[in-house]
Backbone as JSON, one array per atom type, in Angstrom:
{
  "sequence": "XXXXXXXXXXXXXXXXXXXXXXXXXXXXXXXXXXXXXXXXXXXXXXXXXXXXXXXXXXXXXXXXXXXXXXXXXXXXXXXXXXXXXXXXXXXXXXXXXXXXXXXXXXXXXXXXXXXXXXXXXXXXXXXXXXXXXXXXXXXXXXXXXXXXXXXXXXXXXXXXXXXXXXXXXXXXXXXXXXXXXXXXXXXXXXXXXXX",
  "N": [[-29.88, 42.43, 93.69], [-30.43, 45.53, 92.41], [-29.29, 49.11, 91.9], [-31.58, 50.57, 91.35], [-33.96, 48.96, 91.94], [-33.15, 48.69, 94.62], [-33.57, 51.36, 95.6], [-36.35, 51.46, 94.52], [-37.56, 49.85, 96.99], [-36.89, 50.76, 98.85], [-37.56, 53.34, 99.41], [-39.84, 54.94, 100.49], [-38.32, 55.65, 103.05], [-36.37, 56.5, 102.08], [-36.48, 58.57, 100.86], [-37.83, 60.33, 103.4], [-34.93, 60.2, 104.72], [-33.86, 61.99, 103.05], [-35.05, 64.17, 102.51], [-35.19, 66.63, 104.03], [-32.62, 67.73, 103.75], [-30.38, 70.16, 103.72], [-28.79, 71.23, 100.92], [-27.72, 73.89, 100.77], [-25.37, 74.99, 99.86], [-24.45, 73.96, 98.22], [-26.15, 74.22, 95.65], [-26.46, 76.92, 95.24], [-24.0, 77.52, 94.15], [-24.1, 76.52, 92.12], [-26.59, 77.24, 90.72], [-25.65, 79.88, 90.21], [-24.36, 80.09, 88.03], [-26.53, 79.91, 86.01], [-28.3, 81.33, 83.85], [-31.03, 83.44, 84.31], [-34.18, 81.95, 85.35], [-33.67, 79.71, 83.74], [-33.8, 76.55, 82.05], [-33.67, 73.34, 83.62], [-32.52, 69.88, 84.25], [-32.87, 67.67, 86.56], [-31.43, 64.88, 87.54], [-32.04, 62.06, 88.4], [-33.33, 62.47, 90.87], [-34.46, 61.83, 92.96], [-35.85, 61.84, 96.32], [-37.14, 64.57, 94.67], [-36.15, 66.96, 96.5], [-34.45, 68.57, 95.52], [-35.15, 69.68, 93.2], [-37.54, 71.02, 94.08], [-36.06, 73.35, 95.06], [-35.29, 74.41, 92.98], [-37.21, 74.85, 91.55], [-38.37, 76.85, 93.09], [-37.03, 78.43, 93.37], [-37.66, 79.68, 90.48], [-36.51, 78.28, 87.84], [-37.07, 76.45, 85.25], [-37.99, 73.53, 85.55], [-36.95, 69.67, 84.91], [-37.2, 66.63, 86.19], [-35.95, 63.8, 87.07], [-36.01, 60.32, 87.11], [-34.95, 56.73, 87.99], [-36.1, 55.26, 90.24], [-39.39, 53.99, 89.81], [-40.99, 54.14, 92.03], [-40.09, 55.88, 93.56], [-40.21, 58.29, 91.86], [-42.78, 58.43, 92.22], [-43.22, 59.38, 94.84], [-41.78, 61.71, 95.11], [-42.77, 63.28, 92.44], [-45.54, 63.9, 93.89], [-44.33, 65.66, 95.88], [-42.9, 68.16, 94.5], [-45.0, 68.78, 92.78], [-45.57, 68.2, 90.11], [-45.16, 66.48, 87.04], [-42.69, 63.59, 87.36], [-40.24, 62.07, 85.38], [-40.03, 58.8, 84.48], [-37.39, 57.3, 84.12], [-34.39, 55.73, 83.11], [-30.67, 56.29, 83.27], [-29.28, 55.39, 81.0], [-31.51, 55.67, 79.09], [-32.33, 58.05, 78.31], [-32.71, 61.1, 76.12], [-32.21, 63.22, 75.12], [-31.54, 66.93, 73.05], [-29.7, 69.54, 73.26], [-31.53, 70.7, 75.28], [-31.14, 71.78, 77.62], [-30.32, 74.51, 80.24], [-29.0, 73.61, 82.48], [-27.64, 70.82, 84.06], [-27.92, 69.05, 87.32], [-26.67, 66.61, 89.08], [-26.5, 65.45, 91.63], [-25.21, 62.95, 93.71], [-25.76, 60.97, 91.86], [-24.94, 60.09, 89.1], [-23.41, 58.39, 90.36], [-24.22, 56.09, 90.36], [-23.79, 54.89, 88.49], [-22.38, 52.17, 86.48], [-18.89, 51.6, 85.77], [-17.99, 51.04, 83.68], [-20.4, 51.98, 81.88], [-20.02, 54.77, 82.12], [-18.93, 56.44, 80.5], [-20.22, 56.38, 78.05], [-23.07, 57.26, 79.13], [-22.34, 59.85, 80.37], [-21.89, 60.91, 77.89], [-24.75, 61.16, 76.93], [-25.72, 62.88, 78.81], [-24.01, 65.56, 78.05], [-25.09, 65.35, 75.63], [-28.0, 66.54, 76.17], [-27.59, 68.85, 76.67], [-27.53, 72.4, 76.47], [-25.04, 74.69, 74.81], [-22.89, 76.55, 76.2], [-24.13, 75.49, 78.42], [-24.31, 74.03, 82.27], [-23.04, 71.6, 83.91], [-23.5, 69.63, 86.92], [-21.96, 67.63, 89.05], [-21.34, 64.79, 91.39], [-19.84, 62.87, 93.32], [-18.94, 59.74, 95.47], [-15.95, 59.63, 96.97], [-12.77, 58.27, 96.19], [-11.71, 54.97, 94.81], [-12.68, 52.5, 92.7], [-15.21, 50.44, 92.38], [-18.14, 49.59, 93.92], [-20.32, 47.8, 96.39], [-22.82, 48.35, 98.52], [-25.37, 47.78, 100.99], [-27.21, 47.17, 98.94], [-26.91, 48.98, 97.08], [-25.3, 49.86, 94.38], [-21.81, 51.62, 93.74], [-19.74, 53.71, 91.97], [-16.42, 55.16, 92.55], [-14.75, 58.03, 92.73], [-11.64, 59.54, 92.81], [-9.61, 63.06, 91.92], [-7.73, 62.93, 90.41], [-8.76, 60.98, 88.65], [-11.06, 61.31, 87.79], [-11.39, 64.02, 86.75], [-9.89, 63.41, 84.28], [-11.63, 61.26, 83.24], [-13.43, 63.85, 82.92], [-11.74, 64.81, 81.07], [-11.86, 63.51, 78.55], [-13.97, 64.47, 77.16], [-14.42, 66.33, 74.07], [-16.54, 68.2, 74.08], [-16.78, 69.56, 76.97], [-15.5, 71.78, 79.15], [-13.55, 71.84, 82.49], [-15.14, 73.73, 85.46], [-14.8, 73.8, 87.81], [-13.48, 71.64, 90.43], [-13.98, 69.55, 93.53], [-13.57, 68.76, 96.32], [-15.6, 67.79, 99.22], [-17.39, 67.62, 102.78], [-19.87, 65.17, 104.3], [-22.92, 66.6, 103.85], [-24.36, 65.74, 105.99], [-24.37, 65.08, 109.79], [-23.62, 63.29, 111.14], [-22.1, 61.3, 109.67], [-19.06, 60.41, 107.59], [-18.46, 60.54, 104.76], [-16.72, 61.44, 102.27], [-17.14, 63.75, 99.55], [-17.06, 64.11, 96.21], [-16.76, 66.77, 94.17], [-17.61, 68.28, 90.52], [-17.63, 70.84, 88.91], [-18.97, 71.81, 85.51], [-18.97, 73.06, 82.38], [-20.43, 73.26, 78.85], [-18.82, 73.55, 75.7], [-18.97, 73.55, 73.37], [-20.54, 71.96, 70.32]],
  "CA": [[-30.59, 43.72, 93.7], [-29.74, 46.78, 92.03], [-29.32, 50.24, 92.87], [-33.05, 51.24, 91.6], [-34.33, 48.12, 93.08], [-33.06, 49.67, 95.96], [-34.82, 52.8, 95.86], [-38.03, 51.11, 94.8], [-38.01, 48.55, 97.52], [-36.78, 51.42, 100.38], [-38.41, 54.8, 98.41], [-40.26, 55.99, 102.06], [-37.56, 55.0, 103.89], [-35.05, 57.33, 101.27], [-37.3, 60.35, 101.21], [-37.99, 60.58, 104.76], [-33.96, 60.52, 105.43], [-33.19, 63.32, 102.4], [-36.28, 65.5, 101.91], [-34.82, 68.0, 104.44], [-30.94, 67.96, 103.73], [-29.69, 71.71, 103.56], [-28.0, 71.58, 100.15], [-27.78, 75.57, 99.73], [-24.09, 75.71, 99.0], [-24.05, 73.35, 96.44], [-27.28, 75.0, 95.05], [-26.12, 77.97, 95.25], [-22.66, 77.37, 93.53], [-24.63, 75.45, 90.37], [-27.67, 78.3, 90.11], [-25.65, 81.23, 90.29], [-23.66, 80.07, 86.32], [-27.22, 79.39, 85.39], [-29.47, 82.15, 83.51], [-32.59, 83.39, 85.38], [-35.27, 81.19, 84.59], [-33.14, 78.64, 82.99], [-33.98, 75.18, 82.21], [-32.48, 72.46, 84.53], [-32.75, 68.09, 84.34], [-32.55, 67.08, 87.66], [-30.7, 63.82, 87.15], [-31.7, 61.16, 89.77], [-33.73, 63.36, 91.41], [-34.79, 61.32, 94.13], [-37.02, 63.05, 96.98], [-37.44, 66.05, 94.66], [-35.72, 67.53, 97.36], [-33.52, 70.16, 94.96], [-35.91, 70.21, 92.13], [-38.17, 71.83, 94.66], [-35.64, 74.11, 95.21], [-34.91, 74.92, 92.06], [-38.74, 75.66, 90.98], [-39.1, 77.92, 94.16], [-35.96, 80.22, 92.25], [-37.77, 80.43, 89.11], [-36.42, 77.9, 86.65], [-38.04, 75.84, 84.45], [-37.14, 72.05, 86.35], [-37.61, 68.68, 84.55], [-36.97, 66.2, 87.32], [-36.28, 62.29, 86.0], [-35.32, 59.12, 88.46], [-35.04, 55.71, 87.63], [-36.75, 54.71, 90.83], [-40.6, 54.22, 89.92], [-41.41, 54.26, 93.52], [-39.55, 57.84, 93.84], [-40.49, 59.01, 91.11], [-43.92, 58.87, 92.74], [-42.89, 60.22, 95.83], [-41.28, 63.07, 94.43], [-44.1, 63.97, 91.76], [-46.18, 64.72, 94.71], [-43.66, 66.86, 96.5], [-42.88, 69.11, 93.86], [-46.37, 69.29, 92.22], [-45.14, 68.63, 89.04], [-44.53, 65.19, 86.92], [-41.33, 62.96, 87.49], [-40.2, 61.18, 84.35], [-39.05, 57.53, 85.21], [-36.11, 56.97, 82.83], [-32.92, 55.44, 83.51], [-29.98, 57.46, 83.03], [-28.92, 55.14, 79.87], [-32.56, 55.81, 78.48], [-32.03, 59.39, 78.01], [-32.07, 61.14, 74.93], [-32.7, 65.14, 75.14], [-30.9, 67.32, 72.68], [-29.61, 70.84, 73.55], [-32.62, 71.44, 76.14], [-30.79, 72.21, 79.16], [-29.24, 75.35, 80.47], [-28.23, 73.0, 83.91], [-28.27, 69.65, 84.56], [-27.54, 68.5, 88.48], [-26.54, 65.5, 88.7], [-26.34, 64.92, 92.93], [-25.03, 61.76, 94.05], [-26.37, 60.4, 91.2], [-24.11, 59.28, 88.38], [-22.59, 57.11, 91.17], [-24.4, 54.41, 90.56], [-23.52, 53.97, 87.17], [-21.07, 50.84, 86.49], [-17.72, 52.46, 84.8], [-17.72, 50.09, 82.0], [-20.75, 52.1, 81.3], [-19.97, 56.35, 82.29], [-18.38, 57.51, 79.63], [-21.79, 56.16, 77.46], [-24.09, 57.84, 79.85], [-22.16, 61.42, 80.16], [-22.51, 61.69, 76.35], [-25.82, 61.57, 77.01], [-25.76, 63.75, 79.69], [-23.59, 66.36, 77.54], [-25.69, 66.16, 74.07], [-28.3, 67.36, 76.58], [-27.11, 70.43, 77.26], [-27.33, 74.0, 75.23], [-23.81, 75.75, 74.8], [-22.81, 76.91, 77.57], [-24.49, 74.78, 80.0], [-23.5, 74.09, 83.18], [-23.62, 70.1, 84.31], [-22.81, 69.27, 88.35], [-22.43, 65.97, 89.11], [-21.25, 64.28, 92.49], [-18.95, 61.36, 93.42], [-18.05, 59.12, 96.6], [-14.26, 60.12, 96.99], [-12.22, 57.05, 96.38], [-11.07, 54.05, 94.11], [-13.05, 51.86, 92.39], [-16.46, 50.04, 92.57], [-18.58, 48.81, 95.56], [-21.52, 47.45, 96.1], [-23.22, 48.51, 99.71], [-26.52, 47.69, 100.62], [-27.34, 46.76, 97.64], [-26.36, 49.92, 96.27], [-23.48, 49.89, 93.46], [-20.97, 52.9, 93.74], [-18.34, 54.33, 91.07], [-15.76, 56.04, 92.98], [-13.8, 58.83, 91.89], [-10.87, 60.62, 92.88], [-9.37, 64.27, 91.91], [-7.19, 62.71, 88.95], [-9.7, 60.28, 87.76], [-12.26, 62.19, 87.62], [-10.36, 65.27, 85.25], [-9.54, 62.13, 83.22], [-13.12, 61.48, 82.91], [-13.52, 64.67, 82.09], [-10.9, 65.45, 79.75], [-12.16, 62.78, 77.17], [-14.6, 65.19, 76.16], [-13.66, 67.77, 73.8], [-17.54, 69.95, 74.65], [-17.28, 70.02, 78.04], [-14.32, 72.25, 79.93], [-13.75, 72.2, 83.45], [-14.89, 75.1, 85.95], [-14.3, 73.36, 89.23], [-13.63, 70.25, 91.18], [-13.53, 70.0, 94.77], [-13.67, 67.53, 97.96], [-16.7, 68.4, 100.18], [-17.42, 66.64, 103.62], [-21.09, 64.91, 103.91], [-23.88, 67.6, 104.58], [-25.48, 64.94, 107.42], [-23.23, 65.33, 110.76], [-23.11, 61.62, 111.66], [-21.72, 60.92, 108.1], [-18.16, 60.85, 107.55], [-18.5, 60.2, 103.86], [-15.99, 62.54, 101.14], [-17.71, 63.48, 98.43], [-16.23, 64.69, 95.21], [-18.12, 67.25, 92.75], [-17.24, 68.78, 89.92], [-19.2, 71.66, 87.63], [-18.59, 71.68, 84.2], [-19.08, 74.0, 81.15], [-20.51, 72.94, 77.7], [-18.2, 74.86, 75.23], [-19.1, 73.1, 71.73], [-21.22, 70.59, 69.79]],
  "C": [[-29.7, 44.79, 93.06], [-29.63, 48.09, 92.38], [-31.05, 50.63, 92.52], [-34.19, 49.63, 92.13], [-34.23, 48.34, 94.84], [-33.8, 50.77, 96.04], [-36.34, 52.44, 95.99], [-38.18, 50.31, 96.18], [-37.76, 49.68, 99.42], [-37.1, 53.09, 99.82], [-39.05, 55.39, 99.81], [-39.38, 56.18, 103.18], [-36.28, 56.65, 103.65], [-35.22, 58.8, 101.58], [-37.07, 60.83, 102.51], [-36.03, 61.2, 105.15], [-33.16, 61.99, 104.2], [-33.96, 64.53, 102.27], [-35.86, 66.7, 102.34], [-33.39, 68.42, 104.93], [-30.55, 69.52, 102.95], [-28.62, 71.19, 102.1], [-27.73, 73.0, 99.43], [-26.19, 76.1, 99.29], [-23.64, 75.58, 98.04], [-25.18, 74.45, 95.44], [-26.83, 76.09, 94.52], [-24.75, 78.34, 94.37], [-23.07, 76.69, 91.99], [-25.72, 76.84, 90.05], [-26.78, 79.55, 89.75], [-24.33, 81.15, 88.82], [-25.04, 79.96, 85.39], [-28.03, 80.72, 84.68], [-30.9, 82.08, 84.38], [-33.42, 82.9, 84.42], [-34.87, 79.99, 83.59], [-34.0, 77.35, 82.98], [-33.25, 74.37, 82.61], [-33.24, 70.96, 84.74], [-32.44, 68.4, 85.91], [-32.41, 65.94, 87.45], [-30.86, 62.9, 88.05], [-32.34, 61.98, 90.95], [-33.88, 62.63, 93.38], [-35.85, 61.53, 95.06], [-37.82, 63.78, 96.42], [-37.1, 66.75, 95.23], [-34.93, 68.96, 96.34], [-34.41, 70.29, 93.15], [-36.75, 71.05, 93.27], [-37.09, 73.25, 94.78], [-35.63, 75.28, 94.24], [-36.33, 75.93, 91.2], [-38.78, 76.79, 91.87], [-37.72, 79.02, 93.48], [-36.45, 80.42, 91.08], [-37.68, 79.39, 87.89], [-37.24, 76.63, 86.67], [-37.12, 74.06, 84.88], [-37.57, 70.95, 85.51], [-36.78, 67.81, 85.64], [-37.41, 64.26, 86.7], [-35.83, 61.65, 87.14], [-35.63, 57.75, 87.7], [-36.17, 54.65, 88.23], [-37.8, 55.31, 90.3], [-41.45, 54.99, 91.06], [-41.21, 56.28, 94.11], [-39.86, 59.0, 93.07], [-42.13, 59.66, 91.49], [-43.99, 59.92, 93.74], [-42.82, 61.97, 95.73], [-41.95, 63.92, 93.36], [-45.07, 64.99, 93.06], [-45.55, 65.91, 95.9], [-43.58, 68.34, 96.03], [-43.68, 69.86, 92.72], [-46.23, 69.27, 90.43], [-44.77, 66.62, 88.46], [-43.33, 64.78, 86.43], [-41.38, 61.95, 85.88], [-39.18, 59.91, 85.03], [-38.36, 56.98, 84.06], [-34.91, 56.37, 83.33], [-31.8, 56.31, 82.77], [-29.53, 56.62, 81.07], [-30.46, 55.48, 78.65], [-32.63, 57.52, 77.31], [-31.9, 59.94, 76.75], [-33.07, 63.07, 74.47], [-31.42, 65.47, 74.28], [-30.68, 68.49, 72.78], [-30.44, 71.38, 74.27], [-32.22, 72.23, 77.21], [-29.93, 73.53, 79.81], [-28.21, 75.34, 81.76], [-28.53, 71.73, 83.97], [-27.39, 69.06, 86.39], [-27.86, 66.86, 88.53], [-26.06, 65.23, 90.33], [-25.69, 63.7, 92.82], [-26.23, 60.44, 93.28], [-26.18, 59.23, 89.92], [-23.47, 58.36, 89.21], [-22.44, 56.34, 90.83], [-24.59, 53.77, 88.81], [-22.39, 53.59, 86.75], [-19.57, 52.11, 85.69], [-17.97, 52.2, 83.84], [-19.06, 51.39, 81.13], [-20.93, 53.69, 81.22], [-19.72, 57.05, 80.95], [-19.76, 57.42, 78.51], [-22.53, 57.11, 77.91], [-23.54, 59.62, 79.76], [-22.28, 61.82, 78.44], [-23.63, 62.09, 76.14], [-26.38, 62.92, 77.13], [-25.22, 64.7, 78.79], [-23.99, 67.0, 76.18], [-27.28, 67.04, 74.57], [-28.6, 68.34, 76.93], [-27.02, 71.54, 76.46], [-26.12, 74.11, 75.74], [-23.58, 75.94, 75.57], [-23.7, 76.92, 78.84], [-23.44, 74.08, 81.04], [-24.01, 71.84, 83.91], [-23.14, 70.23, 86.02], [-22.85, 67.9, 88.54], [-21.22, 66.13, 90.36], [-20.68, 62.76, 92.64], [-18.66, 60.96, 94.87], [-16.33, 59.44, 96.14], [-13.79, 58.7, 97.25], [-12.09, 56.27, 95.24], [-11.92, 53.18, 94.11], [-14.43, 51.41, 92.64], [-16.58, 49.32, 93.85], [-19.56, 48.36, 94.76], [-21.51, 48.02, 97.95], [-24.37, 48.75, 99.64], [-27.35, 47.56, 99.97], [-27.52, 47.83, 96.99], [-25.36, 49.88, 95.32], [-22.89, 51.11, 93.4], [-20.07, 53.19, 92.82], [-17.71, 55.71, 91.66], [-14.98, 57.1, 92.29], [-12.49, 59.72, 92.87], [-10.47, 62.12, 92.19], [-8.79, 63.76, 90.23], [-8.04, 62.1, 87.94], [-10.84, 60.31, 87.41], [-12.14, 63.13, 86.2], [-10.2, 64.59, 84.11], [-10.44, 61.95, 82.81], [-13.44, 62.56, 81.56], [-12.92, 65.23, 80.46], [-11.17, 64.42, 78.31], [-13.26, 63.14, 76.47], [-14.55, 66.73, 75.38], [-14.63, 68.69, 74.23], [-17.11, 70.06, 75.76], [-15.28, 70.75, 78.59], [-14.86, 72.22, 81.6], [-13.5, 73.22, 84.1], [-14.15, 74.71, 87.08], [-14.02, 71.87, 89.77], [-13.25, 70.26, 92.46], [-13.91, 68.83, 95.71], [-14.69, 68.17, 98.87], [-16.93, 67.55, 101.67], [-19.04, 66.0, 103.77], [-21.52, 65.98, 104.63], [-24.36, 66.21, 106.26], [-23.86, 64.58, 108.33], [-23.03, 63.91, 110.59], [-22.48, 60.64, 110.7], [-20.24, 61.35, 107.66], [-17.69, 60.24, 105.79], [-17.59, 61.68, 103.46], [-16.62, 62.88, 99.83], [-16.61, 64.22, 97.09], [-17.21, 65.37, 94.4], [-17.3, 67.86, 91.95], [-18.54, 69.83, 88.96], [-18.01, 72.0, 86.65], [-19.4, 72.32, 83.13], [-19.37, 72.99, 79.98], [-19.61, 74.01, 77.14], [-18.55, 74.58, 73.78], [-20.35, 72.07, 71.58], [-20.51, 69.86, 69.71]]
}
C-alpha cells in the first residue's frame, strides 16, 4: 500500500480526525507574507480543512490531493472543485502567490524531493511564499502504510539551499496541534526570489 492508497482506502476515517484541527498559528504566520486576495495551491489538501480557511480570508484557493477519495470529500466541504493530481503530476507556472504545503511533502520518497520541489517552486510568482511541513527526524519510514521523509533543522536548509530561487524566511520545530500526539514537526516558509 501506498500513502494515497491510504487515504483512499481510510478518506472518512482521515477527515473526520482533521476537519476540526485549530491550525490558526500556522495560518496565520503563512497568510500574513501573502497579498490580500492572493492566489494559494493547497498542496495535499486533504479534508479541505485550510483551504476552507483560506477562502473564508479572501484568497483565490486552488486545492489539489492525490487521494481521489479526499479529493471528494473535500470538494464538498469547501464548495469548490479539488483537482486529483499527484504531487509529481504538477505542472503550474508562476500562478501562485502561496503554496501550503501541510504535512504533505512528507510522503514523498527522497530519491524523489528535490524533483517535486522544482515543481513546487516553478509554481510560484516572484516573491511567493511556499510552507511546507516535516516529521522531525532522520530518514524514511513507513507507518501504517503511510511512507514518511523525515527532516531535521540541517537537512532540511540543505534541501533548501540547493535552490538558487527560493531563500529562506524561517524554520522552526513546532509540537503536534492534537494534545494526545507527541509528534515534532518541522516547518519551514520560504521566499521565491528569482526565475
Amino acid at each position: 500500500m501506498d500513502s494515497i492508497e491510504y487515504y483512499n482506502s481510510h478518506s472518512e476515517e482521515y477527515y473526520e480526525n482533521t476537519i476540526n484541527i485549530n491550525m490558526q498559528e500556522f495560518w496565520d504566520r503563512f497568510t500574513q507574507l501573502l497579498p490580500d486576495g492572493g492566489s494559494v495551491l493547497d498542496l495535499g489538501c486533504g479534508s479541505g480543512r485550510d483551504s476552507a480557511y483560506f477562502i473564508s480570508q479572501g484568497f483565490d484557493v486552488t486545492a489539489l490531493d492525490g487521494s481521489k477519495e479526499l479529493c471528494h470529500l473535500a470538494s464538498i466541504h469547501i464548495g469548490q472543485e479539488v483537482l486529483n493530481l499527484k504531487f509529481s503530476e504538477i505542472d503550474f507556472d508562476e500562478v501562485f502567490d502561496g503554496i501550503w504545503a501541510n504535512a504533505s511533502l512528507l510522503h514523498v520518497p527522497r530519491i524523489e524531493m528535490e524533483s517535486v520541489l522544482s515543481k513546487v517552486i516553478k509554481s510560484m510568482k516572484v516573491d511567493g511564499i511556499l510552507y511546507m511541513s516535516f516529521r522531525y527526524g532522520d530518514g524514511e519510514e513507513m507507518e501504517d502504510g503511510r511512507y514518511f521523509t523525515n527532516f531535521r533543522t540541517k537537512s532540511l536548509k540543505d534541501l533548501i539551499n540547493k535552490f538558487h530561487e527560493i531563500e529562506l524566511i524561517e524554520i522552526r520545530k513546532s509540537h503536534d496541534v492534537l494534545p494526545d500526539r507527541d509528534t515534532i514537526w518541522l516547518y519551514a516558509l520560504v521566499r521565491k526570489v528569482s526565475n
